[in-house]
N, CA, C and O atoms as CSV, one atom per row, in Angstrom:
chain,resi,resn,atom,element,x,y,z
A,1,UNK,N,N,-22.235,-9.026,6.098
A,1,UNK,CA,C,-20.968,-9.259,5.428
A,1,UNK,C,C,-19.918,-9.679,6.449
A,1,UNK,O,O,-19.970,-9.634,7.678
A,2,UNK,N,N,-19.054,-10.055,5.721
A,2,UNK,CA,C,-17.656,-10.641,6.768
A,2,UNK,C,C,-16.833,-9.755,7.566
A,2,UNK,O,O,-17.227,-8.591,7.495
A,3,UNK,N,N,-15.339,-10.010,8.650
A,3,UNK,CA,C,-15.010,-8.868,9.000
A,3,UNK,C,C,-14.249,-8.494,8.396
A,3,UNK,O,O,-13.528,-7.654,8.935
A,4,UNK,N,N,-13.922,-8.897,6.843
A,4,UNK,CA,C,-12.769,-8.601,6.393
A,4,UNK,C,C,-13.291,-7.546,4.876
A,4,UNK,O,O,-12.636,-6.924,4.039
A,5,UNK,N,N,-14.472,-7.719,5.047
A,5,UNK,CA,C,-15.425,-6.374,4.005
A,5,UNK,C,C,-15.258,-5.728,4.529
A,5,UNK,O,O,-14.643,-4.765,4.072
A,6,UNK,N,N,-15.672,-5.738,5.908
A,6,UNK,CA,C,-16.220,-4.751,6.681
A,6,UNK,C,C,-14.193,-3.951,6.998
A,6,UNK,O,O,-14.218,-2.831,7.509
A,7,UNK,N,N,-13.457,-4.241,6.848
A,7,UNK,CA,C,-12.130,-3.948,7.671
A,7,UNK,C,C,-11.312,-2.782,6.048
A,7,UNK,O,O,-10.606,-1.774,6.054
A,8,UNK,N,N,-12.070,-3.865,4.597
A,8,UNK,CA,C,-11.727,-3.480,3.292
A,8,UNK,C,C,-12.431,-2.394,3.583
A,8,UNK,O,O,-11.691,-1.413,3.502
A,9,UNK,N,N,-13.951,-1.993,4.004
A,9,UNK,CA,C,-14.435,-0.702,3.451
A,9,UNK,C,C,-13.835,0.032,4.153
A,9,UNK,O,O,-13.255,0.831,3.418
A,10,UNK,N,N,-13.470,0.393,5.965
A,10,UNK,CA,C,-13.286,1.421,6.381
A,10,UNK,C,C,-11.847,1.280,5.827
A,10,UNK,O,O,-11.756,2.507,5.788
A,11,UNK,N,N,-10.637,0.873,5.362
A,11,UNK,CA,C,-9.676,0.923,4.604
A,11,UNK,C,C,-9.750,2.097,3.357
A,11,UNK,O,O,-9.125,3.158,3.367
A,12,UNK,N,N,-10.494,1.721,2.494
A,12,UNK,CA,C,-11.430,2.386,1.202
A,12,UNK,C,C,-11.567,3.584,2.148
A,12,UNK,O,O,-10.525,4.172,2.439
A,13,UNK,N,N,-12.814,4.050,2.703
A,13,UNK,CA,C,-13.338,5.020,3.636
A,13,UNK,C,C,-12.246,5.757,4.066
A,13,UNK,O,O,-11.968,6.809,3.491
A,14,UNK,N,N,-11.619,5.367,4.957
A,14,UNK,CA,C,-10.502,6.054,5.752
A,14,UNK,C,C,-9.411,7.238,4.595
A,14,UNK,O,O,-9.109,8.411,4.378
A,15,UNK,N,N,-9.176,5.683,4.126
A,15,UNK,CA,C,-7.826,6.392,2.528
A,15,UNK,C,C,-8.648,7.355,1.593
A,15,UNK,O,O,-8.090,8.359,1.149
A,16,UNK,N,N,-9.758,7.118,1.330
A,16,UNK,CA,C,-10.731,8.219,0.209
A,16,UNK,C,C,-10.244,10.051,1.157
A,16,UNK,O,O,-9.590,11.081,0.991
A,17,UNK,N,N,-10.914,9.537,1.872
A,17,UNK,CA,C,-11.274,10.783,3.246
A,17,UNK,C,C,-9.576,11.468,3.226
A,17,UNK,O,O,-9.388,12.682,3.306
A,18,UNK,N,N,-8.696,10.685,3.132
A,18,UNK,CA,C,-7.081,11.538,3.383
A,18,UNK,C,C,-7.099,11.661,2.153
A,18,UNK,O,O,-6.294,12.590,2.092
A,19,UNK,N,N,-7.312,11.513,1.347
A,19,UNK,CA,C,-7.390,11.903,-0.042
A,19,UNK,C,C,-8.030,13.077,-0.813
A,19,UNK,O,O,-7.837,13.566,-1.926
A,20,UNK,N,N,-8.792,13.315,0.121
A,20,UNK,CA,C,-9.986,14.509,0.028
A,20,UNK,C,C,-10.844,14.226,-0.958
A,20,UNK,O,O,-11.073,15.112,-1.781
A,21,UNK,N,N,-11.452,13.022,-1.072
A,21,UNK,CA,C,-11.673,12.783,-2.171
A,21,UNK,C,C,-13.379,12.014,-1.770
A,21,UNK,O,O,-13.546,10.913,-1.246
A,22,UNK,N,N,-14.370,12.905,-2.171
A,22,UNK,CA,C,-15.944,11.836,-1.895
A,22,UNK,C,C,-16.284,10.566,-2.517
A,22,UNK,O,O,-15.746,10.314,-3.595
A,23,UNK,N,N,-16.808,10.021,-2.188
A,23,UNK,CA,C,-17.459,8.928,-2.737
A,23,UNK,C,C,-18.027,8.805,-4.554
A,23,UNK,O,O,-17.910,7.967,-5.449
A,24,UNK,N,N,-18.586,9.992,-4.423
A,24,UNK,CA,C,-18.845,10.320,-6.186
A,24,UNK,C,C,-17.326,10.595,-6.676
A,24,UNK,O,O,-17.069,9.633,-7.399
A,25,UNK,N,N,-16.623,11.125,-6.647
A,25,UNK,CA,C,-15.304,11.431,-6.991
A,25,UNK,C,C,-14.598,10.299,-7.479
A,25,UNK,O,O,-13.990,10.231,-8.547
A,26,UNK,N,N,-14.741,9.308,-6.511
A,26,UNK,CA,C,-13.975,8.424,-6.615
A,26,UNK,C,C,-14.303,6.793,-7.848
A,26,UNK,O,O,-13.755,5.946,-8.553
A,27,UNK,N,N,-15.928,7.432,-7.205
A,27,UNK,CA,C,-16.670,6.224,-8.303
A,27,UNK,C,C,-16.739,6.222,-9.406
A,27,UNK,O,O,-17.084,5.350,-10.203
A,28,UNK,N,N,-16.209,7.819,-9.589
A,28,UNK,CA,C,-16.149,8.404,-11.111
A,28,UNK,C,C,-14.461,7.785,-11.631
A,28,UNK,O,O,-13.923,7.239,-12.595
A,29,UNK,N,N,-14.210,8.182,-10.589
A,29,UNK,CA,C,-12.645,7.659,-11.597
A,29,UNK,C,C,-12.337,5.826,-11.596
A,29,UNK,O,O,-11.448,5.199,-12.173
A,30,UNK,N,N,-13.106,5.490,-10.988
A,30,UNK,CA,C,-13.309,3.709,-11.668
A,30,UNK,C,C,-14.193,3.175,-11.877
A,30,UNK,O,O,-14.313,1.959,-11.732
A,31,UNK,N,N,-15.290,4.145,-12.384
A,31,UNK,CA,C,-16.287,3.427,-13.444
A,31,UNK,C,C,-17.447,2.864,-12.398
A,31,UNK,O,O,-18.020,1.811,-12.679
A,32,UNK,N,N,-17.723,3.469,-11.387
A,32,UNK,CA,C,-18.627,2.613,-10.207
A,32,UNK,C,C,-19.978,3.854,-9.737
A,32,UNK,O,O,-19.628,5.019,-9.549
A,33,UNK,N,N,-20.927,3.607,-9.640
A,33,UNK,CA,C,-21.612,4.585,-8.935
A,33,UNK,C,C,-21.493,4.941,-7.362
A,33,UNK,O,O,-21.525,4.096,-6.467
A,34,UNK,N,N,-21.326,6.584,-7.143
A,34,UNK,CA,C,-21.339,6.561,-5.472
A,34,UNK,C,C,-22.266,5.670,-4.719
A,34,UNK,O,O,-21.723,5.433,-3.639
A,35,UNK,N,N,-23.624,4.962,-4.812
A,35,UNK,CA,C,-24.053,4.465,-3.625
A,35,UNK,C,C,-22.991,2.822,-4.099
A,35,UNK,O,O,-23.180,1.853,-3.363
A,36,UNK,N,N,-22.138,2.684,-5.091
A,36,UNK,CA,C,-21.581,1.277,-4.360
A,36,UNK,C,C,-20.516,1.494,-3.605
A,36,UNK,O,O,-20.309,0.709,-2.680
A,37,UNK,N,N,-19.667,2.533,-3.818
A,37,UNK,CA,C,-18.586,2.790,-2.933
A,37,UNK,C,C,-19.320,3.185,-1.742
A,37,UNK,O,O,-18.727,2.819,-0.727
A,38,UNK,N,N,-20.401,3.804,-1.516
A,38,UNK,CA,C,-21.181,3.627,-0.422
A,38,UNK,C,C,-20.883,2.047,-0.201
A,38,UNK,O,O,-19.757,1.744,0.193
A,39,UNK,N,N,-21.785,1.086,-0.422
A,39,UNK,CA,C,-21.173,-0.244,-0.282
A,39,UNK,C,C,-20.200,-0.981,0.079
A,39,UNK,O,O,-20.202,-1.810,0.989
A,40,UNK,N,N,-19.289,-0.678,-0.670
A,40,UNK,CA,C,-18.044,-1.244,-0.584
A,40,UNK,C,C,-17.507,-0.600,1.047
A,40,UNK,O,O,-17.224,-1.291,2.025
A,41,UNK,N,N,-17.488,0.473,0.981
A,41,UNK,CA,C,-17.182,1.282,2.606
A,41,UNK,C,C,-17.832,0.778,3.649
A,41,UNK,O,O,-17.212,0.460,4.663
A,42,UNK,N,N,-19.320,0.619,3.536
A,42,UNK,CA,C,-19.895,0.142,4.652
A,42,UNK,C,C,-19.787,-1.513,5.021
A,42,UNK,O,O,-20.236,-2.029,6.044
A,43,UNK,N,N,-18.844,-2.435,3.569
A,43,UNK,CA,C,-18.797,-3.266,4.399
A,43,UNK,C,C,-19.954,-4.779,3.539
A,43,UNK,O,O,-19.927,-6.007,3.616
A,44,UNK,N,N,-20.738,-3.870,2.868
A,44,UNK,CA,C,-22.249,-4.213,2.507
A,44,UNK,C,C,-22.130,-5.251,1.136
A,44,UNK,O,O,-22.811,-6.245,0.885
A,45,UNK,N,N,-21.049,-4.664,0.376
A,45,UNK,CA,C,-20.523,-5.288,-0.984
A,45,UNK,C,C,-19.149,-5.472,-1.336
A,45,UNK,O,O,-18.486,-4.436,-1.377
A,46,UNK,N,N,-18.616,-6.449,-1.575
A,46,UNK,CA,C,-17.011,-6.588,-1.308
A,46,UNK,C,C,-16.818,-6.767,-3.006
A,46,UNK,O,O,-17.025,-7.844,-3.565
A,47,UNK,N,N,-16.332,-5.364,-3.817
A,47,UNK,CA,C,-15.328,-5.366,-4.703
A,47,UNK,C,C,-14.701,-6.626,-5.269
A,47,UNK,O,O,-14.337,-7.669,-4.725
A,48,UNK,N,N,-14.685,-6.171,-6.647
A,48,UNK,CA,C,-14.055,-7.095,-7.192
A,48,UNK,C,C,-12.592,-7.177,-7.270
A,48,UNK,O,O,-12.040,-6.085,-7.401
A,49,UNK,N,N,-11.736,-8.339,-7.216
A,49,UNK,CA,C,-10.483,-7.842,-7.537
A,49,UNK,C,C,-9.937,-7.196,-8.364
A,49,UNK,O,O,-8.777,-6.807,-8.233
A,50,UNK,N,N,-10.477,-7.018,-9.116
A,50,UNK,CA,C,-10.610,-5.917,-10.298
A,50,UNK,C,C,-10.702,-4.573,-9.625
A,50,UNK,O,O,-9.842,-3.707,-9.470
A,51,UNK,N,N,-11.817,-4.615,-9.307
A,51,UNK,CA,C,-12.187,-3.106,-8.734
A,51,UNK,C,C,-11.415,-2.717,-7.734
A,51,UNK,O,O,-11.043,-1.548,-7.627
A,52,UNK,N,N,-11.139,-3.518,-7.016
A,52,UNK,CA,C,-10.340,-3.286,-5.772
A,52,UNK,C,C,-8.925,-2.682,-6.727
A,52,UNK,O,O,-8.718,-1.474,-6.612
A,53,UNK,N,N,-8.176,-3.306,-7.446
A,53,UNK,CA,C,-7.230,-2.634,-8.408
A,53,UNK,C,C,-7.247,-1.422,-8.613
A,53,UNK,O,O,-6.285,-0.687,-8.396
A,54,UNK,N,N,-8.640,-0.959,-9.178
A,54,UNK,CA,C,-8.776,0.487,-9.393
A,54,UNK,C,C,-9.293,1.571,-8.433
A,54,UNK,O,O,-9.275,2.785,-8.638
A,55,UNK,N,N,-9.612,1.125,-7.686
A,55,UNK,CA,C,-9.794,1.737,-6.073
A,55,UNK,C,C,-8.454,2.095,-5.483
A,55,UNK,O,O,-8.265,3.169,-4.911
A,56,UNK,N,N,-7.406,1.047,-5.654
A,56,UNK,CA,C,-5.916,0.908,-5.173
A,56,UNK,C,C,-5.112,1.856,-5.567
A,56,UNK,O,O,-4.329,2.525,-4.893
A,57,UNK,N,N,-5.489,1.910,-7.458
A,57,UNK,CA,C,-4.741,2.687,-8.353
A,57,UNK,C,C,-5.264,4.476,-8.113
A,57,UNK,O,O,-4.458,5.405,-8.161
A,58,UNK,N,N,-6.609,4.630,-7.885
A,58,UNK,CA,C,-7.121,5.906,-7.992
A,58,UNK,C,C,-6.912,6.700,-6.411
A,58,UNK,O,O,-7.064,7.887,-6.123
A,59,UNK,N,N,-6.586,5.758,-5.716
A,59,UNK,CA,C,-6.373,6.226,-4.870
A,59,UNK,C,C,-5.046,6.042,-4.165
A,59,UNK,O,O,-4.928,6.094,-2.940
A,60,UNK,N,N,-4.154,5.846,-4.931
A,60,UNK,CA,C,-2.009,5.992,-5.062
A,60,UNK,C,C,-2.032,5.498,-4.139
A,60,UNK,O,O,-1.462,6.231,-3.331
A,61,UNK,N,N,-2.433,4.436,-3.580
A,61,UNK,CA,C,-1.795,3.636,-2.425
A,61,UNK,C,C,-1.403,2.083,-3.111
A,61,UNK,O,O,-1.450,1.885,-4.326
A,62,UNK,N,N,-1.019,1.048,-2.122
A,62,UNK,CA,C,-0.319,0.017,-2.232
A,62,UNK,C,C,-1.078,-1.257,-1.343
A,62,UNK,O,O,-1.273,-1.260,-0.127
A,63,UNK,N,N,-1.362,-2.095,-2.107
A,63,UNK,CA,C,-1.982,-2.886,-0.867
A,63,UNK,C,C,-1.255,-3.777,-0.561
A,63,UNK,O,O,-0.507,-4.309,-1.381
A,64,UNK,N,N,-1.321,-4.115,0.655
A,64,UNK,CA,C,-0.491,-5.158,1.472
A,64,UNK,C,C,-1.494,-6.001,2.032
A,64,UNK,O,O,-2.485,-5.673,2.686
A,65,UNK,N,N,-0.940,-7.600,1.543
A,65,UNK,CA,C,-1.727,-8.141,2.515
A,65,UNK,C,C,-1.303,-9.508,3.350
A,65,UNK,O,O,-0.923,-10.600,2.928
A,66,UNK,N,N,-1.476,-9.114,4.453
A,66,UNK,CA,C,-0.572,-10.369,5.342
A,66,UNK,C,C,-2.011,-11.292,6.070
A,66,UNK,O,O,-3.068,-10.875,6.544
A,67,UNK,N,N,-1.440,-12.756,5.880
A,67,UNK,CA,C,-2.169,-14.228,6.595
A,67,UNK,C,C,-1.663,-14.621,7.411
A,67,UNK,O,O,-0.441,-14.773,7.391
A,68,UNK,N,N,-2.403,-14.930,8.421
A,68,UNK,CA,C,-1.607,-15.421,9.632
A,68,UNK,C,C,-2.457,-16.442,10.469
A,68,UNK,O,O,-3.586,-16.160,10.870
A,69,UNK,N,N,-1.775,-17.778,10.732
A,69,UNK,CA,C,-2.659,-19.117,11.260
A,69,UNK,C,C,-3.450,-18.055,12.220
A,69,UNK,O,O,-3.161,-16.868,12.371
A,70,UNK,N,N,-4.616,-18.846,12.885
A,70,UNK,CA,C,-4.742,-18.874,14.266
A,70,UNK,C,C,-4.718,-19.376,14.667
A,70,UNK,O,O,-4.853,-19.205,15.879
């Protein structure tokens, strides 16, 4: 996968974890099974914008996202 899955899952990962919140926990509250948020964390499967929505929402954060040439 790309580095920007890979940058989305430990994002996901990181924020779940301050959340106190596992992987089943979380997959439960947007409709996903724990081994894809397994996925999605490791990087392996990149979310839909959809899902990413409810990942965003279940887990009260805000996403920001900044582009920048190189």
């Amino acid at each position: 996968m790309s580095d920007i899955a890979e940058q989305v899952g430990e994002l996901i990962k990181q924020t779940r974890k301050e959340k106190g919140l596992t992987q089943k926990e979380l997959g439960e509250k947007i409709g996903v099974s724990e081994s894809m948020i397994n996925k999605y964390e490791s990087g392996k499967q990149n979310p839909t914008i959809a899902t990413l929505s409810k990942i965003i929402e279940a887990l009260g954060v805000r996403l920001k996202i900044s582009v920048e040439k190189r």
